[in-house]
N, CA, C and O atoms as a Maestro MAE file, in Angstrom:
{
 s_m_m2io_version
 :::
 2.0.0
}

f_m_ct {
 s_m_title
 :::
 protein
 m_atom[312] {
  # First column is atom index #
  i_m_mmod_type
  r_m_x_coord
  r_m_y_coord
  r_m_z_coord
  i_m_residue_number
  s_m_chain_name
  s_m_pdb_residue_name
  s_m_pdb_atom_name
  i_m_atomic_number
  :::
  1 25 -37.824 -44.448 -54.499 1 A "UNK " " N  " 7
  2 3 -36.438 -44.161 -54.179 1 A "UNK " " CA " 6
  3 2 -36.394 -42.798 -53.485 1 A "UNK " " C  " 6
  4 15 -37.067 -41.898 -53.987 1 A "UNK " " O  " 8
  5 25 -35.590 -42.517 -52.257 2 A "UNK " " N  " 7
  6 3 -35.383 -41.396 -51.320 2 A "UNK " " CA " 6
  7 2 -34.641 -40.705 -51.950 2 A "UNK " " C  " 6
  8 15 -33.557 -41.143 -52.335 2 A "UNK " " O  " 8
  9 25 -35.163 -39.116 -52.274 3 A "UNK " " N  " 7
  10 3 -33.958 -38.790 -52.781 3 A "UNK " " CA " 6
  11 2 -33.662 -37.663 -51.358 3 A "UNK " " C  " 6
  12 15 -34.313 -37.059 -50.505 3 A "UNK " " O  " 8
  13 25 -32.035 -37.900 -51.844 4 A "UNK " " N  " 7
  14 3 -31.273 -37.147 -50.465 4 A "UNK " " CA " 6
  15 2 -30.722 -35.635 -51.198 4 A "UNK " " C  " 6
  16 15 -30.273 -35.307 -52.296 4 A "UNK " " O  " 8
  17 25 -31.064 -34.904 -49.814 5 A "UNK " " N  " 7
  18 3 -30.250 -33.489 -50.694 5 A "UNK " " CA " 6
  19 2 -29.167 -32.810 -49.711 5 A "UNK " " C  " 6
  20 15 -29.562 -32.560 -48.572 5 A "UNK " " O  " 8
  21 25 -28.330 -32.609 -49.923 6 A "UNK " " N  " 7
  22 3 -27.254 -32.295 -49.789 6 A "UNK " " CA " 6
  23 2 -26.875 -30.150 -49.091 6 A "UNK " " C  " 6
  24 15 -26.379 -29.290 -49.818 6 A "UNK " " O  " 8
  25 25 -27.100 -30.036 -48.341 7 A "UNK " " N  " 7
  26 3 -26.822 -28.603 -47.909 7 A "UNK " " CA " 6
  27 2 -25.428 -27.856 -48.048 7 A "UNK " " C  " 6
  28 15 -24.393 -28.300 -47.550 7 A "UNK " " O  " 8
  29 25 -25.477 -27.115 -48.505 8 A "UNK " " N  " 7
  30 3 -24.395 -26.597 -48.601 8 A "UNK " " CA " 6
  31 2 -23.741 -25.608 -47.560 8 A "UNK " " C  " 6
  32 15 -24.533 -24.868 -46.975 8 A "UNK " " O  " 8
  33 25 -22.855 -25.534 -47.356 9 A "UNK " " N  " 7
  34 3 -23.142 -24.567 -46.191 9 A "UNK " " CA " 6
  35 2 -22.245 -22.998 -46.309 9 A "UNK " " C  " 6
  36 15 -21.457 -23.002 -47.255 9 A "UNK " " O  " 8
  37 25 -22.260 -21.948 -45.650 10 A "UNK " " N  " 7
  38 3 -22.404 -20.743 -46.442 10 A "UNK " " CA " 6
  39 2 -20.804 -20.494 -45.141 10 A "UNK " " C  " 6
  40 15 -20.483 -21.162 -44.158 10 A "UNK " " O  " 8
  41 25 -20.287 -19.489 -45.651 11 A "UNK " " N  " 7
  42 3 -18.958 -18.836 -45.213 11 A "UNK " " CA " 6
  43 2 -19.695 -18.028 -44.375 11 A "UNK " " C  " 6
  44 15 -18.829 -17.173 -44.190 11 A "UNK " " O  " 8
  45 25 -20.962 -17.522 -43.507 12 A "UNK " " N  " 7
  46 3 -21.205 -16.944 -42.744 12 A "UNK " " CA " 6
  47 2 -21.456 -17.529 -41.617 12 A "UNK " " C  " 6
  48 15 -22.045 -18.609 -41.597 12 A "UNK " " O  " 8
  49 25 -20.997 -16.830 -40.359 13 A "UNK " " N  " 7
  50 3 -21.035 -17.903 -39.258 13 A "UNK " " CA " 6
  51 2 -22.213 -17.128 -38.628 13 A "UNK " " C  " 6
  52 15 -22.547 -15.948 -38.736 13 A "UNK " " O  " 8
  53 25 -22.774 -18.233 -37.888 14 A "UNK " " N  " 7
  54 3 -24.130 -18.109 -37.297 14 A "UNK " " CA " 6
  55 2 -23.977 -17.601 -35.943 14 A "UNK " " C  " 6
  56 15 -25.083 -17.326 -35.477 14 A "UNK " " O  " 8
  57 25 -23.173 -17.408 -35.265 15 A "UNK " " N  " 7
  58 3 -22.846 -16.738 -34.072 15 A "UNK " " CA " 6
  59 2 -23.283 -15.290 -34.170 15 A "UNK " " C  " 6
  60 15 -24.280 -14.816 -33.626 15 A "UNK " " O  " 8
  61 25 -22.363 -14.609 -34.975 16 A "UNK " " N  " 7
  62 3 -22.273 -13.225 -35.976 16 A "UNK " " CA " 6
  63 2 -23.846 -12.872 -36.355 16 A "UNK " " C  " 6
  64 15 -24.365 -11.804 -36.032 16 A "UNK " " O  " 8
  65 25 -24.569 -13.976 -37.125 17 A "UNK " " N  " 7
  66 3 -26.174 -13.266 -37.304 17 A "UNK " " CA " 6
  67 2 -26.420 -13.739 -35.947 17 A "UNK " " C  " 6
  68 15 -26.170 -12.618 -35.505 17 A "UNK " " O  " 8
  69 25 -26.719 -14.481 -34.774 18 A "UNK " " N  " 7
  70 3 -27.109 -14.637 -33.539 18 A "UNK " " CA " 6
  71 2 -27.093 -13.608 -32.453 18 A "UNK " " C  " 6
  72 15 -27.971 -13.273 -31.657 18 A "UNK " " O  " 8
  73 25 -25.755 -13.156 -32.643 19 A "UNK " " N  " 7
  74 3 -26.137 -11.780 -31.924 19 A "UNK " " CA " 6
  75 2 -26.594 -10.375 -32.932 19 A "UNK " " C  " 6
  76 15 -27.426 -9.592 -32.474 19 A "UNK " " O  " 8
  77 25 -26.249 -10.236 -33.718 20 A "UNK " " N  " 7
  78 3 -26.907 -8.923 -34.736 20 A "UNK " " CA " 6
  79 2 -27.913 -9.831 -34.137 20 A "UNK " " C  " 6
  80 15 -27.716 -10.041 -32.940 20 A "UNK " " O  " 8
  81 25 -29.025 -10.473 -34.702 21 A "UNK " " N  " 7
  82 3 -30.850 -10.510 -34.510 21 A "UNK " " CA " 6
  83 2 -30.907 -10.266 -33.160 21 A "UNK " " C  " 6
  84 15 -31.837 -9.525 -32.841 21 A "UNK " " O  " 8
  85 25 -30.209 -10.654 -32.268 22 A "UNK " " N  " 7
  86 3 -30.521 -10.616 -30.653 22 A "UNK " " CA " 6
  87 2 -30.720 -9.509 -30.207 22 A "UNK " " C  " 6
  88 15 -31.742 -9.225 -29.583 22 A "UNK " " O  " 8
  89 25 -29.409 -8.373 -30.547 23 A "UNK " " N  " 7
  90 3 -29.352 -7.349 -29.844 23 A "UNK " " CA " 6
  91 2 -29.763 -6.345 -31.264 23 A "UNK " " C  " 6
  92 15 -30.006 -5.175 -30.968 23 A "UNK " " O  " 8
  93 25 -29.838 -6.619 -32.430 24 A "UNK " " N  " 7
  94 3 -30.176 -5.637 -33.539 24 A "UNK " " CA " 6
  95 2 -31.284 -5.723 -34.286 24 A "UNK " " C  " 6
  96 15 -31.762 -4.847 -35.008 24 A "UNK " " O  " 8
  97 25 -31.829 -7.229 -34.014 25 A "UNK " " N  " 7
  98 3 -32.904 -7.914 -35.102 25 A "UNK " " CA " 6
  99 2 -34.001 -7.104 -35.219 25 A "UNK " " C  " 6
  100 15 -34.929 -7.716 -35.747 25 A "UNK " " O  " 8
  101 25 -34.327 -5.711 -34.872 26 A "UNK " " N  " 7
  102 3 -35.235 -5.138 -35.383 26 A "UNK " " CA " 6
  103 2 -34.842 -4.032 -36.564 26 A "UNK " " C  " 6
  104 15 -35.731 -3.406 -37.141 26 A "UNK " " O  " 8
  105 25 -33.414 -3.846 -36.875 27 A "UNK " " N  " 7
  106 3 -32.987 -3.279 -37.741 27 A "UNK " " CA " 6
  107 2 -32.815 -3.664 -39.291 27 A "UNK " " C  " 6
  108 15 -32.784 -3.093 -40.381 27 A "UNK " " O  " 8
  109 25 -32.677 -5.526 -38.534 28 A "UNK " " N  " 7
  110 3 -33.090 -6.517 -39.981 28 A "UNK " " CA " 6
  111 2 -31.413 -6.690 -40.211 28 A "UNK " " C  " 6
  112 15 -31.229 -7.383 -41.211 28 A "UNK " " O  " 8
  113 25 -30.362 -6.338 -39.690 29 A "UNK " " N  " 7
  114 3 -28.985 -5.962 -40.000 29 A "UNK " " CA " 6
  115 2 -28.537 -7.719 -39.958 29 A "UNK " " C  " 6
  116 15 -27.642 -8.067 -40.729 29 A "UNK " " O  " 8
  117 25 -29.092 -8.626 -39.176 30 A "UNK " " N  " 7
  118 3 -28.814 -10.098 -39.579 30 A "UNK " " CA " 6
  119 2 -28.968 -10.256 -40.789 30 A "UNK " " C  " 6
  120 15 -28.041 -10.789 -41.399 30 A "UNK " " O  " 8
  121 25 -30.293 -9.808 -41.596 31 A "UNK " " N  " 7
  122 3 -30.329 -10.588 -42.753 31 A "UNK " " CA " 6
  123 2 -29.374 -9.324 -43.855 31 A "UNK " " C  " 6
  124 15 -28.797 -9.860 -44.801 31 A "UNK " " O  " 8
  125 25 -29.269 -8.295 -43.785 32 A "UNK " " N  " 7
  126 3 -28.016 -7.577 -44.534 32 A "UNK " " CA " 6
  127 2 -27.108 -8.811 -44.280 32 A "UNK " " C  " 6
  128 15 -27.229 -9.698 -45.125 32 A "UNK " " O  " 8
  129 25 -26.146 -9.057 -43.191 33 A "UNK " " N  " 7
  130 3 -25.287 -9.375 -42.780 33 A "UNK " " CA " 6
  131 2 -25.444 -11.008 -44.122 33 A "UNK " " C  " 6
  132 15 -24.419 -11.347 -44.713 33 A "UNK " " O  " 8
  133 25 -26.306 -11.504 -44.289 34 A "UNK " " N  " 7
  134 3 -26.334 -12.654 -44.846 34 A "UNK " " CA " 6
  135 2 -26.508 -12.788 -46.762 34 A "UNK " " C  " 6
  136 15 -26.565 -13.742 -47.537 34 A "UNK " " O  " 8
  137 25 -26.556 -10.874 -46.967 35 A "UNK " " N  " 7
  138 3 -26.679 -10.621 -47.837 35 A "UNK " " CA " 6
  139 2 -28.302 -10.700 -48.619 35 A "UNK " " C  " 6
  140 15 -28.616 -10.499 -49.792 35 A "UNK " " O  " 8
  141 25 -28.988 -11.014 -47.628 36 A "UNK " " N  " 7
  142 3 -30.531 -10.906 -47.870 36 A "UNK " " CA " 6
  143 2 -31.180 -9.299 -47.598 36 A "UNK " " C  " 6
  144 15 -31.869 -8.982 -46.628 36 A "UNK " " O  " 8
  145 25 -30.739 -8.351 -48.786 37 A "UNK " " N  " 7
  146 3 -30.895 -6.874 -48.696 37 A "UNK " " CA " 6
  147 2 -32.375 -7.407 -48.581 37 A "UNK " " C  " 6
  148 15 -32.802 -7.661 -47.455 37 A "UNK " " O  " 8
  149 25 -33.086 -7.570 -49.557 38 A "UNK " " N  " 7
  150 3 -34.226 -7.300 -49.296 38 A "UNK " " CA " 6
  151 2 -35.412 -7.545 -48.718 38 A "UNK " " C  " 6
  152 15 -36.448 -7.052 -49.163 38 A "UNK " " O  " 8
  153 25 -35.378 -8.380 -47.604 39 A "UNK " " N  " 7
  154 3 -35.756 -8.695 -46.825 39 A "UNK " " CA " 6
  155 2 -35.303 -7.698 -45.470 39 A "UNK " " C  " 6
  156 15 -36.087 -7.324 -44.598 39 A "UNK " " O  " 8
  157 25 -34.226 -7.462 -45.519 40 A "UNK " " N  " 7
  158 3 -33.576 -6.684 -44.154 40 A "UNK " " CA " 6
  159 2 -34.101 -5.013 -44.414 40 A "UNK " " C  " 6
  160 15 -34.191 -4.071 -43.628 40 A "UNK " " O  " 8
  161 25 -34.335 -5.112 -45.602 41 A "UNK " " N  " 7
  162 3 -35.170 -3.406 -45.651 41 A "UNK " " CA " 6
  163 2 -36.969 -3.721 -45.081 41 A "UNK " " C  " 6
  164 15 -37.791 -3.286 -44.275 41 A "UNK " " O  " 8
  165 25 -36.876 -4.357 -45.724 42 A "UNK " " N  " 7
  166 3 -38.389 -5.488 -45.247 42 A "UNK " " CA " 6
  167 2 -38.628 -4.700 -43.428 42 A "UNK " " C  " 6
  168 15 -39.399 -3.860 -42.964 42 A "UNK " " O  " 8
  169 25 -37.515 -5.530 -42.877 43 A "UNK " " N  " 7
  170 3 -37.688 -5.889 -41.733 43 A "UNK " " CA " 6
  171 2 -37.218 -4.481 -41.105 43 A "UNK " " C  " 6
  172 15 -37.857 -4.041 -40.149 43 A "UNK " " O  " 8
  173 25 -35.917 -3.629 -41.709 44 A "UNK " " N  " 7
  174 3 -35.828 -1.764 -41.286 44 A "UNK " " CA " 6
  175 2 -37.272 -1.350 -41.096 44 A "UNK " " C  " 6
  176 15 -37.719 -1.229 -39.956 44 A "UNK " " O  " 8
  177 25 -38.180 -1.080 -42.393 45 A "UNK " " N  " 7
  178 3 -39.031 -0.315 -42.446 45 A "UNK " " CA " 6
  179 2 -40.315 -0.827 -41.235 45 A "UNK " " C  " 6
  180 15 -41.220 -0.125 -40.785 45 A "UNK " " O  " 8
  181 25 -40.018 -2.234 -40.936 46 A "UNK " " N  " 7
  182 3 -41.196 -2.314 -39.970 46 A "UNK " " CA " 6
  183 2 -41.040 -2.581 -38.521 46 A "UNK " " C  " 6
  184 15 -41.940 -2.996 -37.790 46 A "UNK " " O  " 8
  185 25 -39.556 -2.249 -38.085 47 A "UNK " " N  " 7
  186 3 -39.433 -3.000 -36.874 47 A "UNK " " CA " 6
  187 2 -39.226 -4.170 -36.620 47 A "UNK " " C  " 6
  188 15 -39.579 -4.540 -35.500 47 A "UNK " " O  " 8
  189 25 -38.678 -5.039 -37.413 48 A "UNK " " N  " 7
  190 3 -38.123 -6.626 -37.024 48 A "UNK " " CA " 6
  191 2 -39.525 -7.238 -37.048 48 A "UNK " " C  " 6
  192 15 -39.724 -8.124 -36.217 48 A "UNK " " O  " 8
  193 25 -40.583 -6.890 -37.911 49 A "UNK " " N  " 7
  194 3 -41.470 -7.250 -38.480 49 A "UNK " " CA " 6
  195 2 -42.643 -7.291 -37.412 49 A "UNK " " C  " 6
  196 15 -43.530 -8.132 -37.268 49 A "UNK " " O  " 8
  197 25 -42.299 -5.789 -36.504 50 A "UNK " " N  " 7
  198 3 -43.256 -5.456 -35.563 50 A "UNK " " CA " 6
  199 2 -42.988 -6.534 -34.525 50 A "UNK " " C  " 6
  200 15 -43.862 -7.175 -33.941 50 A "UNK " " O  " 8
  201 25 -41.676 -6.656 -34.366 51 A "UNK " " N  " 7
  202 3 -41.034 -7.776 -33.647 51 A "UNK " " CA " 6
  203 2 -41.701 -9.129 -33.545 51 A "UNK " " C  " 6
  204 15 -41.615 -9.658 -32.437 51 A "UNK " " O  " 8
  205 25 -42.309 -9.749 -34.432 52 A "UNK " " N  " 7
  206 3 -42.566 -11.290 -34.412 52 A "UNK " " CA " 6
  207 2 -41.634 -11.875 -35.625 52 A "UNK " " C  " 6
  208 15 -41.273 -12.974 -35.202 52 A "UNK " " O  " 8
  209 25 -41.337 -11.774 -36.307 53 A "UNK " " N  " 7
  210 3 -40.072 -12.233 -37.105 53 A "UNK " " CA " 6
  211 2 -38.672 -12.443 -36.334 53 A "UNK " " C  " 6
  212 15 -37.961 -13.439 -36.470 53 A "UNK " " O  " 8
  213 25 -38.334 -11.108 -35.328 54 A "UNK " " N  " 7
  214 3 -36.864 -11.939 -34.553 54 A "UNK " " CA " 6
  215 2 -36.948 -13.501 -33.411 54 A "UNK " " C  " 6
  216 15 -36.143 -14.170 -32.763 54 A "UNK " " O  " 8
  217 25 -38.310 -13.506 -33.665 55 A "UNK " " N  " 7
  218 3 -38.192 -14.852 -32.306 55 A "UNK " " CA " 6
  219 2 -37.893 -15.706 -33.817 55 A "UNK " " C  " 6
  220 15 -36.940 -16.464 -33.992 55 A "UNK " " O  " 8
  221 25 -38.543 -15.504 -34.445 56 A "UNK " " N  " 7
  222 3 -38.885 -16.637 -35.950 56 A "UNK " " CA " 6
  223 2 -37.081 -16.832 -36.257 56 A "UNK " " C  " 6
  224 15 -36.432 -17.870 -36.128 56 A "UNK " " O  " 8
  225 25 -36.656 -15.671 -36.628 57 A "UNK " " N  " 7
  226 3 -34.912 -15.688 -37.298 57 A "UNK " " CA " 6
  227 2 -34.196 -16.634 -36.137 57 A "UNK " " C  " 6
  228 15 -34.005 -17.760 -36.598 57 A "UNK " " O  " 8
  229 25 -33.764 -16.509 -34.820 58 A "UNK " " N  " 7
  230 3 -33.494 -16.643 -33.501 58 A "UNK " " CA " 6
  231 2 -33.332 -18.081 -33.307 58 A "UNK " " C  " 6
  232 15 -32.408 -18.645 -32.722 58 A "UNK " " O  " 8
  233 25 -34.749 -18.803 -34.096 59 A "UNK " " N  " 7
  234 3 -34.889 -19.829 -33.488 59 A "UNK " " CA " 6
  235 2 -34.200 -20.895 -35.080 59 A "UNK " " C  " 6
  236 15 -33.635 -21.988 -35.039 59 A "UNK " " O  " 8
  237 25 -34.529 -20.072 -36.273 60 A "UNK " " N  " 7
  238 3 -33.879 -20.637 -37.108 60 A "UNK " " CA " 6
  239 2 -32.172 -20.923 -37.231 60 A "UNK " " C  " 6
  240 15 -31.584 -21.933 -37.617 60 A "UNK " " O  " 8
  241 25 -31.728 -19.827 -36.823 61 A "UNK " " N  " 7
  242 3 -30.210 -19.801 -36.676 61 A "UNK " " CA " 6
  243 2 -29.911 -20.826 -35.586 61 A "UNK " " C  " 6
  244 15 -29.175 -21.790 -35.795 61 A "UNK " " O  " 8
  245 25 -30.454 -20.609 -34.522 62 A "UNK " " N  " 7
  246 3 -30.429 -21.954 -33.554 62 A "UNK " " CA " 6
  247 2 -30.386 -23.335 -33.819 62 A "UNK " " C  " 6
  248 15 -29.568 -24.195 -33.492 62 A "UNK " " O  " 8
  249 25 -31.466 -23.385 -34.500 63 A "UNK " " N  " 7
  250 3 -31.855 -24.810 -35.368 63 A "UNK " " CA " 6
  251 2 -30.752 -25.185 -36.713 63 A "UNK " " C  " 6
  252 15 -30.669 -26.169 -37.449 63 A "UNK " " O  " 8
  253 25 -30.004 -23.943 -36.632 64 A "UNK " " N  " 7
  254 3 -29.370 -24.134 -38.095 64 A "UNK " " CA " 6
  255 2 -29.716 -24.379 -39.411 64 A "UNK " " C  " 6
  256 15 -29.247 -25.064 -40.321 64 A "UNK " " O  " 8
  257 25 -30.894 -23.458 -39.237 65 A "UNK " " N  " 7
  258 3 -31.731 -23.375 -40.500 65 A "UNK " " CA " 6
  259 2 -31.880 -22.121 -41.557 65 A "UNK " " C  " 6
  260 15 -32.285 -22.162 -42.719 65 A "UNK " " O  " 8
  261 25 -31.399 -20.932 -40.743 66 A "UNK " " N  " 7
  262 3 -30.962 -20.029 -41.390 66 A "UNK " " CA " 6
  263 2 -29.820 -20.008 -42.595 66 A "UNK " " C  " 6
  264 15 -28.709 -20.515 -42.445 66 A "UNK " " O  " 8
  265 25 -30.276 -19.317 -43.866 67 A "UNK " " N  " 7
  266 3 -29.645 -18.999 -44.856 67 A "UNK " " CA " 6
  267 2 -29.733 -17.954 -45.917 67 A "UNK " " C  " 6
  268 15 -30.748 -17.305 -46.169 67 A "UNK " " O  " 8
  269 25 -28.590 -17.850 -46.513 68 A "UNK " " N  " 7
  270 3 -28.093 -16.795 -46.896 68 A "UNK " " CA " 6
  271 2 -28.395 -16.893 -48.176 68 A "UNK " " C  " 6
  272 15 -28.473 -17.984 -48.740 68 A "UNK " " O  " 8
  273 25 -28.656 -15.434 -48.933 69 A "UNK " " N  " 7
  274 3 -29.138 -15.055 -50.188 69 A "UNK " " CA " 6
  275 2 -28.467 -16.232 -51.061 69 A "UNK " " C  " 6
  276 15 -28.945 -15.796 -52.108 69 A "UNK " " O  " 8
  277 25 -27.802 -17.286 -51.458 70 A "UNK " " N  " 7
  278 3 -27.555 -18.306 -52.406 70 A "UNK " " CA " 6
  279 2 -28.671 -19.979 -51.586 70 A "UNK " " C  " 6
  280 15 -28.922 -21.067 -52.103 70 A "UNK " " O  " 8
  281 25 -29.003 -19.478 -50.357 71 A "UNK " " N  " 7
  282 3 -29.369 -20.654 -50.080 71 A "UNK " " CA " 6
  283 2 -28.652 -22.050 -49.318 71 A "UNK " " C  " 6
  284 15 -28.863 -23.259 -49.227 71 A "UNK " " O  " 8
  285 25 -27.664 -21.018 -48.845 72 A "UNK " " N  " 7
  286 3 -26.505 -21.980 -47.922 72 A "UNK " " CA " 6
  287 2 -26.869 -21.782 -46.602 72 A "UNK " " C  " 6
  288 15 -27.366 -20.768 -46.112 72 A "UNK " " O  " 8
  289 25 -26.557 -22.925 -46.011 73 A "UNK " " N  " 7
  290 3 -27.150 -22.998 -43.939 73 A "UNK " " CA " 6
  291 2 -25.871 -22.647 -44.126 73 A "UNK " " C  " 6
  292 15 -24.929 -22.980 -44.846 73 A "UNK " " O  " 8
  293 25 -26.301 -21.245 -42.563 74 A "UNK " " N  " 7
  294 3 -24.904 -21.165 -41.765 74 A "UNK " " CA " 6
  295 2 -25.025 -21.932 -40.830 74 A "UNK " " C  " 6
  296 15 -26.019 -21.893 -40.105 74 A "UNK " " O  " 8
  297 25 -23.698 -23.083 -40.595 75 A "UNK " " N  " 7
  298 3 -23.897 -24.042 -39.863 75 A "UNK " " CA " 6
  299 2 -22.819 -23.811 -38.617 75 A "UNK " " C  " 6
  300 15 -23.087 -24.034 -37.437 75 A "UNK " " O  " 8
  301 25 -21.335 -23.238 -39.200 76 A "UNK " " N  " 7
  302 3 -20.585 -23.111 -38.182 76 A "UNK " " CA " 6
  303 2 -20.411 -21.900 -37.495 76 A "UNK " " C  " 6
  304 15 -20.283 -20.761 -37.943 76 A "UNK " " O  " 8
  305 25 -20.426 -22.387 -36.135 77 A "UNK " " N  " 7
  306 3 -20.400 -21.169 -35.274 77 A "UNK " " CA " 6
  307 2 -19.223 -20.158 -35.053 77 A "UNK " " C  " 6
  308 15 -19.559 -19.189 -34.372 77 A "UNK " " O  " 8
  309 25 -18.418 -20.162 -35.312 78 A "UNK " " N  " 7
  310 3 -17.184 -19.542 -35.487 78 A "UNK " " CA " 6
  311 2 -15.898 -19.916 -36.789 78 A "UNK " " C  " 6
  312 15 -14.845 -19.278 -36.818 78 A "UNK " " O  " 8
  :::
 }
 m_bond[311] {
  # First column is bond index #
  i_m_from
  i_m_to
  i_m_order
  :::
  1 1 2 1
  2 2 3 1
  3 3 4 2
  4 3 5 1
  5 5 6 1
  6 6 7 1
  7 7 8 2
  8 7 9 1
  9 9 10 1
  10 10 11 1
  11 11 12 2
  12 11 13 1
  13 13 14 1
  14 14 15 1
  15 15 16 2
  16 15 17 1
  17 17 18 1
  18 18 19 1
  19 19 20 2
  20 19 21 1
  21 21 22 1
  22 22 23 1
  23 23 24 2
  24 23 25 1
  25 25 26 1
  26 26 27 1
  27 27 28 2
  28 27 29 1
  29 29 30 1
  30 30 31 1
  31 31 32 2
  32 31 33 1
  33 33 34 1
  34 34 35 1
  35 35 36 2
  36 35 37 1
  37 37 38 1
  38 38 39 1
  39 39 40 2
  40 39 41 1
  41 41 42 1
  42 42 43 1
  43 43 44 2
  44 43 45 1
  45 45 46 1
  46 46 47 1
  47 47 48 2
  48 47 49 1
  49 49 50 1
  50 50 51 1
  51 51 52 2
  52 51 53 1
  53 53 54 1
  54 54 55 1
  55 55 56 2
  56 55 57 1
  57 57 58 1
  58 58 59 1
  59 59 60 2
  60 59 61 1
  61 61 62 1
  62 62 63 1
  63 63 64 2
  64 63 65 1
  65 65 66 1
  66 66 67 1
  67 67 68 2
  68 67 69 1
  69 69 70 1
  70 70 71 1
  71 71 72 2
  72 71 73 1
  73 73 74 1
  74 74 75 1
  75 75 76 2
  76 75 77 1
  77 77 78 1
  78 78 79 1
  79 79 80 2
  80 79 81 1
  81 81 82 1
  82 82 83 1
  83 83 84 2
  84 83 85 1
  85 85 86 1
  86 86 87 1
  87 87 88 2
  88 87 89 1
  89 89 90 1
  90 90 91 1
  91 91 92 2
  92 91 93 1
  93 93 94 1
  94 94 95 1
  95 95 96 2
  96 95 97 1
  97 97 98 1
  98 98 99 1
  99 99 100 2
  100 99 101 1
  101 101 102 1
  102 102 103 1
  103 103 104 2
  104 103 105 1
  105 105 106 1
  106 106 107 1
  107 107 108 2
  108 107 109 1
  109 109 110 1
  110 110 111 1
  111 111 112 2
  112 111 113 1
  113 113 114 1
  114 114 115 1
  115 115 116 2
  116 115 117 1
  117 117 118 1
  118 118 119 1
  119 119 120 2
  120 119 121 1
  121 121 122 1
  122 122 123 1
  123 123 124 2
  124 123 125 1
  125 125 126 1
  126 126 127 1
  127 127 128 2
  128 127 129 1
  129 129 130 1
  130 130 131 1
  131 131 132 2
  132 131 133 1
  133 133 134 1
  134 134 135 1
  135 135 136 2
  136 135 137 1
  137 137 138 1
  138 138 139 1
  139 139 140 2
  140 139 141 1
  141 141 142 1
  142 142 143 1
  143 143 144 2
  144 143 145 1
  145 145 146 1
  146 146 147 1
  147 147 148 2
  148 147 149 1
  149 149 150 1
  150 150 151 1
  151 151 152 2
  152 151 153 1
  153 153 154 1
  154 154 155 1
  155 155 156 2
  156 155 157 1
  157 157 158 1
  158 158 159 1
  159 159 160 2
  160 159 161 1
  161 161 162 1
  162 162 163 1
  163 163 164 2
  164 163 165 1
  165 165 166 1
  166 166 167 1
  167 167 168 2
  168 167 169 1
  169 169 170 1
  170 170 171 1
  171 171 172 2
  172 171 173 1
  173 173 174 1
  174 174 175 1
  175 175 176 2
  176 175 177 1
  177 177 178 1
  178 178 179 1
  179 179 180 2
  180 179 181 1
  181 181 182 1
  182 182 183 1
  183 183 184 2
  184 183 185 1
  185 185 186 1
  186 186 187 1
  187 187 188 2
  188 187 189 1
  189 189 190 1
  190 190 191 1
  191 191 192 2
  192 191 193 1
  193 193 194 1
  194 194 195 1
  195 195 196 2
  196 195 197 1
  197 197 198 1
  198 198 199 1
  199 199 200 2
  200 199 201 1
  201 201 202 1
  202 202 203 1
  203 203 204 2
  204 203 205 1
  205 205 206 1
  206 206 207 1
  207 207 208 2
  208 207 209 1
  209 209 210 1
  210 210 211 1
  211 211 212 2
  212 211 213 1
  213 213 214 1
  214 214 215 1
  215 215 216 2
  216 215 217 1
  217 217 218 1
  218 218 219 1
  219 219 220 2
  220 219 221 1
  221 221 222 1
  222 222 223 1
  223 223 224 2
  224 223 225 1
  225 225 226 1
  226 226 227 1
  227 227 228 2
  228 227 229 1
  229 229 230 1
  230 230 231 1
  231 231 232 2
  232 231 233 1
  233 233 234 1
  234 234 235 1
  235 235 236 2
  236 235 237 1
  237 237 238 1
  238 238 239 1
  239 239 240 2
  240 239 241 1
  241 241 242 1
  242 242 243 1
  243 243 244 2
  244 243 245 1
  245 245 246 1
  246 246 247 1
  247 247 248 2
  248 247 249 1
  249 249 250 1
  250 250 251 1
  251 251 252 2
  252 251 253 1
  253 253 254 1
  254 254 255 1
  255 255 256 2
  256 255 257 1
  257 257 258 1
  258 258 259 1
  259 259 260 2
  260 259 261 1
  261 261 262 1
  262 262 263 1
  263 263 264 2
  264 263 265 1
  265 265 266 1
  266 266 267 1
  267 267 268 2
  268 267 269 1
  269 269 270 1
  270 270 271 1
  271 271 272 2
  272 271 273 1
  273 273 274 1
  274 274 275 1
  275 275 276 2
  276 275 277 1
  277 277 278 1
  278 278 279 1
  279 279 280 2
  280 279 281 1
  281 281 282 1
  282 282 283 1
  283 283 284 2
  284 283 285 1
  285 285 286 1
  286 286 287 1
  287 287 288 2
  288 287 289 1
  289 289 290 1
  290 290 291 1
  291 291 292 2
  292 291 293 1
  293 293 294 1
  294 294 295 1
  295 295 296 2
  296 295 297 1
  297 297 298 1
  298 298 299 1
  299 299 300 2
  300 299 301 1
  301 301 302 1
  302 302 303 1
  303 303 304 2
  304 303 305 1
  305 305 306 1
  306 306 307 1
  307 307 308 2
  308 307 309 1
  309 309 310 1
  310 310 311 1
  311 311 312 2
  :::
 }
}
């Protein structure tokens, strides 16, 4: 039997982290923005993870795969 799972989706719109990572994603201020502190200090202290992590975030938010410290996709764009 398939089991199906159900996404929830988060009050943060993905536009909002799309540009923070674009034009900020080495500050890590997307994943603040999503309430993922610790990861976004993560990503302060090293440069957007020596910049190979913002193509990684970029393409998740795109894909609509990005989520926020409870584990909700931000799905809507505005």
């Amino acid at each position: 039997m398939a089991e199906t799972t159900s996404m929830e989706t988060s009050s943060k719109k993905r536009l909002v982290a799309l540009l923070l990572c674009v034009f900020f994603g080495w500050t890590g201020i997307h994943r603040f923005y999503v309430d993922k502190v610790g990861t976004g200090i993560a990503l302060l202290l090293t440069f957007g993870g020596f910049g190979m992590w913002i193509p990684v975030d970029i393409g998740l938010i795109l894909f609509g795969l990005f989520k926020d410290k409870d584990g909700k996709v931000l799905k809507d764009w505005m």
